[in-house]
N, C-alpha and C positions, 0 to 999 in steps of 0.2 A: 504323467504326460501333460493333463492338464495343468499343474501346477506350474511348468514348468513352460509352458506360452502363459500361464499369469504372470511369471515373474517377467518372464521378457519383453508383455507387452508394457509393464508400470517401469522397468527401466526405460523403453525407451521414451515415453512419455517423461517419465523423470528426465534425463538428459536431455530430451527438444523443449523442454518448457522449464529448467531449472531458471535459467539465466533471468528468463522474463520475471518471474516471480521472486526473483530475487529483488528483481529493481522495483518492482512495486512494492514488495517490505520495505526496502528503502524509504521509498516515498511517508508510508507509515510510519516506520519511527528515527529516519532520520540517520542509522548509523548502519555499517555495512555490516559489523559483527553481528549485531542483533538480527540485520533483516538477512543472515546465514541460518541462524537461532531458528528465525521464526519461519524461513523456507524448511527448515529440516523437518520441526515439527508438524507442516501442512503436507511434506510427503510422508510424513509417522504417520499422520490421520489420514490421507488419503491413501495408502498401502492397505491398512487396516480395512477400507471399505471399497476396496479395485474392483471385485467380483461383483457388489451390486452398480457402485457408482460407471465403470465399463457398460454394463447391459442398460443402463440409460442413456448412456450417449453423450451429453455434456460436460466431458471429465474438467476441460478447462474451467467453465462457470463453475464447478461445482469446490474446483481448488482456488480459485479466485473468494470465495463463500468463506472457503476455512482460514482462508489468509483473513481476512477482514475479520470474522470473527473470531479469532486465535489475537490478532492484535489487539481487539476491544477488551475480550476476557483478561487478555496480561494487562494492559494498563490501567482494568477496575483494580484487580489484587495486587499490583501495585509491582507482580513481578521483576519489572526494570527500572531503575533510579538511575539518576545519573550520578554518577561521581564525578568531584573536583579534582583537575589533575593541575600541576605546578603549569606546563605549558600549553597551549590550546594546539591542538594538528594543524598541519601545514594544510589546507583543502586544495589551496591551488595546484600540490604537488600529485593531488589523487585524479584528477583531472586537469591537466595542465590546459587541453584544448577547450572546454566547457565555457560558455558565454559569463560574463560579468552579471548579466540579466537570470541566467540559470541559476547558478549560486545564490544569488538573492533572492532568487524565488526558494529554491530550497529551504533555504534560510527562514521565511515567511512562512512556509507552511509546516513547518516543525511549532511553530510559535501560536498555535492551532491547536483545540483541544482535539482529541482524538476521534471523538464523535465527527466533528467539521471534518477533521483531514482526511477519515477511512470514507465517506459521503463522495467528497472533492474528488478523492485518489480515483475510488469505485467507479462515477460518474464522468469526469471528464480523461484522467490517465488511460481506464480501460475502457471506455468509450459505452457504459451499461445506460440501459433506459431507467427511468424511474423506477418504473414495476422491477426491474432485475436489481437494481440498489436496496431497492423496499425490500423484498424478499430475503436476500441476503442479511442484513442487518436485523431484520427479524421487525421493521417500524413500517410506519403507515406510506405511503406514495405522498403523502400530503405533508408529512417529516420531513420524507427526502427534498423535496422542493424547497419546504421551506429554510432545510439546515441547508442545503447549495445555496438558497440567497443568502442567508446571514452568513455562511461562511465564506463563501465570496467577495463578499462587503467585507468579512476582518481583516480578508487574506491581501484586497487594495488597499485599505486602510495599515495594514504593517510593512508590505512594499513602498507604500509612501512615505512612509516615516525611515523604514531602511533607506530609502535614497535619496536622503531628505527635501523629502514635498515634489521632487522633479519626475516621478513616474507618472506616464503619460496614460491615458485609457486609452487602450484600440480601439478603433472607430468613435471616436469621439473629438 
């Protein structure tokens, strides 16, 4: 019986939270198959640990934790390469309504080593404190700050050059 409200309550949690965690794979590496890949294996790992991670309470932060760290460990072991294909994907077709500025921002932060992007994504996409980035990442509150400014700073500096030199700073 118990088992059986564990499985129901991790599907539903799987289900109302697939979508989002999808999109923040995204953001981390950039492609939709991968960030399938790497939502599946954060609900592998979070299945695996429902019964304690449940009786703590913050299931969401805790699968937000494995995603960032699940991306970091694939991209030290070198897990995903990209291959060269003959034609590049149509992106405007995957998004047809998506901003010109969107795109190019996507575009910028693929161009991000992993450490800057999982920081960026963690910190401003899910909206985490420093201490809840630190933690996560497994680094100091004083790391996180400082890799948000330098990655910040790369992340203007490759939107300016993708739009050549015409991006503008908000509030500025």
């Amino acid at each position: 019986m118990r088992e059986a409200v564990r499985e129901r309550e991790f599907r539903e949690f799987a289900e109302a939270r697939q979508a989002h965690l999808r999109r923040s794979a995204y953001l981390l590496c950039g492609d939709w198959h991968q960030a399938q890949d790497l939502t599946q294996t954060v609900l592998m790992k979070l299945y695996a640990a429902w019964g304690r991670v449940r009786k703590d309470g913050n299931v969401d932060a805790y699968a937000r934790t494995i995603l960032a760290r699940t991306f970091i460990d694939q991209q030290r072991k070198g897990c995903w390469r990209e291959e060269p294909v003959g034609e590049p994907p149509d992106l405007t077709s995957a998004a047809p309504d998506a901003p010109e500025l969107r795109l190019m921002m996507q575009e910028a932060l693929m161009e991000l080593s992993p450490r800057y992007r999982a920081v960026l994504v963690l910190r401003f996409w899910e909206d985490w404190t420093v201490e809840q980035t630190a933690q996560a990442l497994r680094i100091s509150p004083g790391t996180v700050k400082s890799q948000s400014s330098r990655g910040l700073t790369r992340l203007r500096t490759i939107v300016e050059s993708l739009s050549g030199g015409s991006a503008g700073r908000p509030g500025r």
